[in-house]
N, C-alpha and C positions, 0 to 999 in steps of 0.2 A: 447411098446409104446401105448399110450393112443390113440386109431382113435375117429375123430368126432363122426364116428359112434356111438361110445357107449355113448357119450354125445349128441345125437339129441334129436327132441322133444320130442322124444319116453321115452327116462331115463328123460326128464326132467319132464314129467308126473309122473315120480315113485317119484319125489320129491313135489309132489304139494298135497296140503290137501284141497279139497273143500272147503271152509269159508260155517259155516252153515248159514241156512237159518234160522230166527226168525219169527218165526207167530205172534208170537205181534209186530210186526213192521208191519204189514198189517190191523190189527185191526182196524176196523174203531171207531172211537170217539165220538161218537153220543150216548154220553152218556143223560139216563133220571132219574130221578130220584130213581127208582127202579135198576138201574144199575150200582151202584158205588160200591155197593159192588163185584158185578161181575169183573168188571174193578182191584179193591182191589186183588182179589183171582187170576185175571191173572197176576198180579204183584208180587204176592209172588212166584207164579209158575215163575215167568221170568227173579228174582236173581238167582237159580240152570242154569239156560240157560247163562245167564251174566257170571258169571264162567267157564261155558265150554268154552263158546265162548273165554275167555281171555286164557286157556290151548290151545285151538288149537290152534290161534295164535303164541302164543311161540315155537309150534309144527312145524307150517311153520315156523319160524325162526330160527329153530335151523336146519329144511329141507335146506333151500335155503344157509344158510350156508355152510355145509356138502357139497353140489351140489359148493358154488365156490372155495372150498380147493378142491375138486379133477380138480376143472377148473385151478387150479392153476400149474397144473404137466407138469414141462418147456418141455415135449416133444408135449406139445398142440401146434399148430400154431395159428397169428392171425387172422386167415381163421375160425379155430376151433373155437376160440373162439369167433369171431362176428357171425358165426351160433349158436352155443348155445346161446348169447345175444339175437339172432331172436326168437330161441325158447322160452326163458323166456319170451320174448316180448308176441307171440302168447300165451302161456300159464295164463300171465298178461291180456291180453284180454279174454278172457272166463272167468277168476274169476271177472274182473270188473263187466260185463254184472249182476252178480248177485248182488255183493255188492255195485255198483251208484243204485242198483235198491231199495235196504234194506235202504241204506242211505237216499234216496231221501222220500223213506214213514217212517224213522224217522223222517226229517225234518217237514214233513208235520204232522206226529205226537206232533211234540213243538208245530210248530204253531195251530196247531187246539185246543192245550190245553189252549193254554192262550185265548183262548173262551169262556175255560170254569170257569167255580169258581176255586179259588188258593186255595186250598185243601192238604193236606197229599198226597193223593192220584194222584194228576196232577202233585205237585211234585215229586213225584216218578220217575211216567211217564217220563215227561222231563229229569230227570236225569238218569234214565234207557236208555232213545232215545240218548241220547248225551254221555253216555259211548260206547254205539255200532255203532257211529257213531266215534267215535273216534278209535275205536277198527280197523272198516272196514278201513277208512283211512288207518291207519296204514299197514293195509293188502296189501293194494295197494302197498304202500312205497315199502314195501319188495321187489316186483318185479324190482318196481323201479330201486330202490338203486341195488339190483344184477345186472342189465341189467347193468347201467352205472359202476358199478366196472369191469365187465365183459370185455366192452369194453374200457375202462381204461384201463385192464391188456395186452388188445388186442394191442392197441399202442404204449403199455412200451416197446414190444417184437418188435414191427415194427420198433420202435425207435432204441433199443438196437441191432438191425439186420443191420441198415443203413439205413432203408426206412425213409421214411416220416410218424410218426404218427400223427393220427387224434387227434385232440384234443379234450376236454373233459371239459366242462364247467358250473361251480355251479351255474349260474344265466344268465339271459340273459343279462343285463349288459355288463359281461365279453366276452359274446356270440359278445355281436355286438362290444364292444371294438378290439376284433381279427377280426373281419369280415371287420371293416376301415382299419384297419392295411395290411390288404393282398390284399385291393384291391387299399390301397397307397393315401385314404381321410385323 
């Protein structure tokens, strides 16, 4: 039998890949005119980075996978599996902390560029900040989406036991549609 144990935060660590950190996303933009070539040469260096960065990615997701096919072994309980859900959650928050931080000096990389002359080069920029701002999203998701199938498969079992499962809801919408319902508005 599979115990919590060997599923706590502890193994769900063994399944998490740091999301790198990008030094040109911190670059400040204050370009002059003897600096666009500079700017140029850290953009060619920062396709090889855009790349890895899209490898690890897929790396975490084929991780966090692996991690809910063994969440999936019916001798887990719904106990087991809303702590590992915790765990994913806490492990979710340590990777945010770095990637709202990457995203947010993307963002601010767009906007500073359209300050600047529309160029080869700004575009680049922009579109380099806005694949890795897509990228880190996504990073997120991951955890996301495991937590909520996690605890999805949590309530399938509480259900299929007799209990009462929790339910599980794709939008708030639905969220407050159930929440009139049971309290009889």
């Amino acid at each position: 039998m599979v115990e919590y144990s060997a599923l706590s935060s502890i193994a769900v660590s063994g399944y998490v890949i740091p999301p790198p950190v990008l030094a040109l996303g911190r670059e400040p933009l204050d370009v002059g005119e003897d600096q666009w070539r500079r700017l140029a040469e850290i953009l060619a260096k920062a396709r090889p980075v855009l790349r890895q960065h899209r490898i690890a990615f897929k790396q975490q997701s084929r991780r966090l996978e692996t991690l809910f096919h063994q969440a999936e072994d019916p001798r887990l309980s719904p106990r087991d599996l809303e702590g590992l859900a915790g765990a994913v959650g806490e492990a979710e928050q340590q990777v945010a902390e770095t990637l709202l931080s990457q995203i947010e000096q993307f963002r601010s990389n767009i906007d500073r560029s359209r300050d600047l002359p529309d160029t080869e080069v700004t575009r680049s920029l922009r579109l380099w900040s806005e694949q890795n701002i897509e990228i880190d999203q996504a990073w997120l998701e991951l955890y996301q989406n495991l937590r909520i199938r996690l605890l999805k498969l949590a309530s399938e079992r509480r259900a299929a036991a007799g209990e009462t499962g929790s339910p599980i809801f794709s939008d708030a919408d639905e969220m407050e549609r159930y929440l009139h319902q049971i309290s009889g508005e």
